[in-house]
N, C-alpha and C positions, 0 to 999 in steps of 0.2 A: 772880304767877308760876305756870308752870302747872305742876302737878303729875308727877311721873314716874316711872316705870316703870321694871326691870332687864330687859333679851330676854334671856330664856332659849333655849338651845338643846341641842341633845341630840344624841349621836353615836352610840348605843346602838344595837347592832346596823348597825352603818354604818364598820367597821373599814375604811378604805383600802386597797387591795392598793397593793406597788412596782411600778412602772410597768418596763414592759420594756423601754423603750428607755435611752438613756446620760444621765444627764442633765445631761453637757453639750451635745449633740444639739438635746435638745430647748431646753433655756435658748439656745441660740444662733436657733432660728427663733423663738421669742418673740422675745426680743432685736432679732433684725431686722426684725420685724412691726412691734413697737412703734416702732422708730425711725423705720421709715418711717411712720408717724401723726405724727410730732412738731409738724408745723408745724399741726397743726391750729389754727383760730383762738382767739385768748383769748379772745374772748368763748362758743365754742362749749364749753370748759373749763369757763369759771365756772356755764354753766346747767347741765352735767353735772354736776359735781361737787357730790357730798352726802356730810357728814361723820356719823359716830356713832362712840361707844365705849360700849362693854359688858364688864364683867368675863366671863372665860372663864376654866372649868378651874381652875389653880392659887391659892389664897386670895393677893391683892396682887397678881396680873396683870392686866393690861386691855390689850385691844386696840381700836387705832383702824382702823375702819374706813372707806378711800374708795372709795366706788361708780362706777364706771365711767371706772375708774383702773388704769394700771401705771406700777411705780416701774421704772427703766431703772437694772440697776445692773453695775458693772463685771464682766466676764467671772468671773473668779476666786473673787467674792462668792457665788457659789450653791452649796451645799451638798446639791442634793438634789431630786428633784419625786417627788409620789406621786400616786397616780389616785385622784381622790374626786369625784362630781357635787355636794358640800354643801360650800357658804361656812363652815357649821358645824365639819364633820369637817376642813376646811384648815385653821381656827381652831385648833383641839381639837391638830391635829399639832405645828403651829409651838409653842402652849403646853406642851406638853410635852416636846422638845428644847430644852437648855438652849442649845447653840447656835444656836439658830432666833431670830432678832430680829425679821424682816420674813419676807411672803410676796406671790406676786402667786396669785390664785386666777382659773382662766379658765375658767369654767364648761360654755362651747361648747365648751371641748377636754376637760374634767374633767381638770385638771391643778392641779395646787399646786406651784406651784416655793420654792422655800424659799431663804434668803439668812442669812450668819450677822453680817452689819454693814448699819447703817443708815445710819454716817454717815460711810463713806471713799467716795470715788472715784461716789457717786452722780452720775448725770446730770440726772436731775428724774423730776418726776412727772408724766404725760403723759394725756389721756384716751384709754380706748378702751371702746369700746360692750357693755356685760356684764361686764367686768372689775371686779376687788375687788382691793385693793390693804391688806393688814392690816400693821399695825405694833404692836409689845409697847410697853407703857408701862408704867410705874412711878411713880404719885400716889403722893406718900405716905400719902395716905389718903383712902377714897371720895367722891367731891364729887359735886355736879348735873353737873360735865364729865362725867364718868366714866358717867354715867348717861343714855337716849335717852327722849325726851320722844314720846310717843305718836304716831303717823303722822307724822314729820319725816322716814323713811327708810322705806325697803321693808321694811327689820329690822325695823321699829315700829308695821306698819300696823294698824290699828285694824277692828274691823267694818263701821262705819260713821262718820257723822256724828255720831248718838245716841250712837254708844260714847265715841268721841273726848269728847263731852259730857259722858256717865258717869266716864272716869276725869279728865278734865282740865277742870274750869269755866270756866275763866279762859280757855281757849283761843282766842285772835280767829278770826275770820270769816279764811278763805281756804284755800290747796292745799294739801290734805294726801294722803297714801297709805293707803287703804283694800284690806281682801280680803275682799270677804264672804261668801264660802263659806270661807277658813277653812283652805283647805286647798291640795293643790299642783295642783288641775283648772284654776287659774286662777292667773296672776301677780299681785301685788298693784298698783296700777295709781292715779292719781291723780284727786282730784275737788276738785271746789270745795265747803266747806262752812260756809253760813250761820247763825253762832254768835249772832245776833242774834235775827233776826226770832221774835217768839212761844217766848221763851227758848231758841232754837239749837239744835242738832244735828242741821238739814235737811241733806241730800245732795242736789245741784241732779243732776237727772236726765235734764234737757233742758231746752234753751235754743232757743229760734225767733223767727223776725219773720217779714214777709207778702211774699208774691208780688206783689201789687197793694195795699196800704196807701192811696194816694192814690184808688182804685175800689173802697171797703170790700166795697160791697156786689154788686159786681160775678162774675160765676161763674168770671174768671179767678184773682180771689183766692183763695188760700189758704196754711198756713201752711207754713213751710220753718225746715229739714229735717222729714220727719217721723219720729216713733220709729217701732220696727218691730215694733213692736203688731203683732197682725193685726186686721185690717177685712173684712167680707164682700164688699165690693165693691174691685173694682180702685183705688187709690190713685194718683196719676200725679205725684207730689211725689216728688224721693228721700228716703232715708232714713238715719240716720242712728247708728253703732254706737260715736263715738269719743267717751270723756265729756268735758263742754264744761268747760272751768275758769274761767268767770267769765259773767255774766250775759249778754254778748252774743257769746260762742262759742258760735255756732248749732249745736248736735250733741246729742245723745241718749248714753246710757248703754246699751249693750244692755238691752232691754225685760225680759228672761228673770232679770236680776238687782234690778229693780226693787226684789217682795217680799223680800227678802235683805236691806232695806234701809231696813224700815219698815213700817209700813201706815197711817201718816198722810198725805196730801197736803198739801204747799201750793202754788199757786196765783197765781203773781205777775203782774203786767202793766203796765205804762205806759198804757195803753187802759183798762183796765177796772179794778175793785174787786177786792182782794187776799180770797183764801179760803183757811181751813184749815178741810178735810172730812176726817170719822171715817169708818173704816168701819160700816158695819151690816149689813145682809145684801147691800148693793152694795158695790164695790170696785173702783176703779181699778187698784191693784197685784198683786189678783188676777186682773182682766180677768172680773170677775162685774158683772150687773146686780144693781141695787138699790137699796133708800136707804144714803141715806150722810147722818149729819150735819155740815154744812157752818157754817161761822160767816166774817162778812165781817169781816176784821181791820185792813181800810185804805180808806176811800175814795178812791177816784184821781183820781173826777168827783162836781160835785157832784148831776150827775142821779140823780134818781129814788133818795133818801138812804132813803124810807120803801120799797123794794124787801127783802124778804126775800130771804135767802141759798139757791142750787138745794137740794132737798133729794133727788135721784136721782142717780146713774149709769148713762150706757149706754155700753156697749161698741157697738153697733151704729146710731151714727150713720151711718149711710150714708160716707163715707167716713173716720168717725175719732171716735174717742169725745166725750163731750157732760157736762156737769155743767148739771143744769134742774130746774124746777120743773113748771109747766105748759105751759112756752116754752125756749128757751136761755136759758141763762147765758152757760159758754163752749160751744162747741162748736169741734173742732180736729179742722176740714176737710182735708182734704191732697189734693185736685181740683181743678183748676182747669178742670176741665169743666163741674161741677156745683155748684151752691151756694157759698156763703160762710164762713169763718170767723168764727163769730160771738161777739164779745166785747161782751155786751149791760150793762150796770147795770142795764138795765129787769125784765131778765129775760124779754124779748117776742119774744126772736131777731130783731130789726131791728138797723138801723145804726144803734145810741146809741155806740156806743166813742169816748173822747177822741180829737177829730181837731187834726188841725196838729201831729201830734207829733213831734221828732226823735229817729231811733232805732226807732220803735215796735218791742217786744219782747213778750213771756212766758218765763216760765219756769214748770218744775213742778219742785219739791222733794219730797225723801221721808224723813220720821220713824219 
């Protein structure tokens, strides 16, 4: 089971003012925003919708929160809205009126409307896009329910991969919600993370396949998407800023959050031998040349097995950075003007990469 966590959160210095308009007013155009979303599809519901509960405020309260959620409730039932831009501080209010059961929280309006029953004359519960939907519960006493398991929500998100690792072992391979700067310059935002490989806590940071796979060695190949690294010379591949969640969702993480996120590499490929490179005085996630030590953690072919592992980094492969030794390793081309994408075992920057492949892919992970 994995391990978990209480969110804390804090209203302090973050007092809501009352809103100046009526709030029946304003509960009536919620109200008919929301209703007009209703028919949205069930299945576009179930991918939105994400559950947590977290104790707030008063010792024996807890609220359930659903994310990108409003509860449609009878005209009569609202008691109230105050102006707050924090999921927090709407929490924090509804907790502390007794009458307060339910709230809907709608952040692009900075509103909390507030309701004093959860269970007359409800219509349901509807998705809509940014919306928080809080409800008061009453456990009789604190369980795993009642408590958010590390990046399962945006409430939860973790630093990284590694952190996720750090507080929860047990945690499988796949989508979690990370923030890693930590703070509000950035929303927290979802990635794919590999709990397996080289005991887990990689953050997949980009995923890609080839332009030309079947012409390896051809100048039209090269890889796609590419991160948006910079390269000294023109690139002519786009690029790529939306993090990929799963091994052949071809996209990139933005490049600028990289180091935020590790300074370990790993190095996956269907074509070629799997690596995980240290830094040293090179650095892929700092975008520094240098050595780097690199170790081969998989064969993927059985060529050229007596092949040591690149022991460099350059940033200034002519179109995209390189892990090598005296030749390529990989090299990740992003022209298809110029040279090749080289995924070598040899280590000779030739065309050795497993051919006949379905799929052919890479990724790059970061620890």
């Amino acid at each position: 089971m994995a391990s978990a966590q209480v969110v804390e959160t804090s209203v302090t210095n973050n007092s809501p003012s009352q809103d100046s308009n009526h709030p029946d007013d304003l509960f009536q155009s919620s109200h008919q925003e929301a209703r007009g979303k209703m028919f949205r599809s069930s299945v576009a519901f179930a991918i939105a919708l994400i559950s947590t509960t977290f104790q707030q405020g008063n010792p024996g309260v807890y609220l359930k929160i659903d994310e990108n959620s409003f509860l449609v409730h009878d005209h009569n039932n609202a008691i109230g809205n105050e102006r707050t831009q924090s999921l927090s501080a709407c929490s924090m209010i509804c907790t502390r009126q007794e009458l307060c059961q339910s709230a809907n929280f709608m952040p692009q309006k900075g509103v909390c409307l507030l309701y004093k029953d959860v269970n007359d004359k409800i219509y349901e519960l509807i998705p809509i896009q940014g919306s928080f939907y809080i409800e008061k519960i009453k456990p009789e006493k604190p369980s795993i329910s009642a408590i958010t398991s590390p990046g399962i929500s945006q409430l939860s998100a973790v630093l990284s991969c590694q952190s996720l690792r750090n507080h929860s072992p047990s945690s499988p391979s796949g989508v979690y919600w990370i923030n890693p700067i930590s703070s509000s310059q950035i929303s927290p935002f979802q990635v794919y993370c590999d709990m397996e490989t080289d005991e887990g806590g990689w953050t997949l940071a980009w995923s890609y396949t080839f332009k030309n796979y079947s012409h390896f060695t051809d100048v039209s190949n090269a890889v796609t998407p590419r991160s948006n690294w910079l390269v000294e010379q023109d690139a002519d591949v786009g690029n790529s800023t939306t993090p990929p969640l799963h091994e052949t969702d071809y996209n990139a993480i933005n490049f600028s959050l990289w180091k935020q996120l590790g300074s370990q590499v790993l190095v996956k490929s269907n074509i070629n031998n799997w690596l995980v490179c240290h830094p040293k005085n090179g650095s892929l996630v700092l975008w520094q040349d240098g050595s780097v030590g690199c170790q081969i953690i998989k064969h993927v072919t059985d060529m050229c097995n007596e092949t040591k592992a690149p022991t460099k980094f350059s940033r200034t492969g002519y179109f995209g950075p390189m892990f090598h030794g005296n030749n390529f390793y990989y090299y990740f081309d992003g022209s298809t003007e110029q040279n090749f994408p080289t995924h070598d075992p040899c280590g000779n920057g030739e065309g050795n990469q497993l051919k006949n492949v379905i799929d052919p892919h890479g990724n790059i992970f970061v620890r």
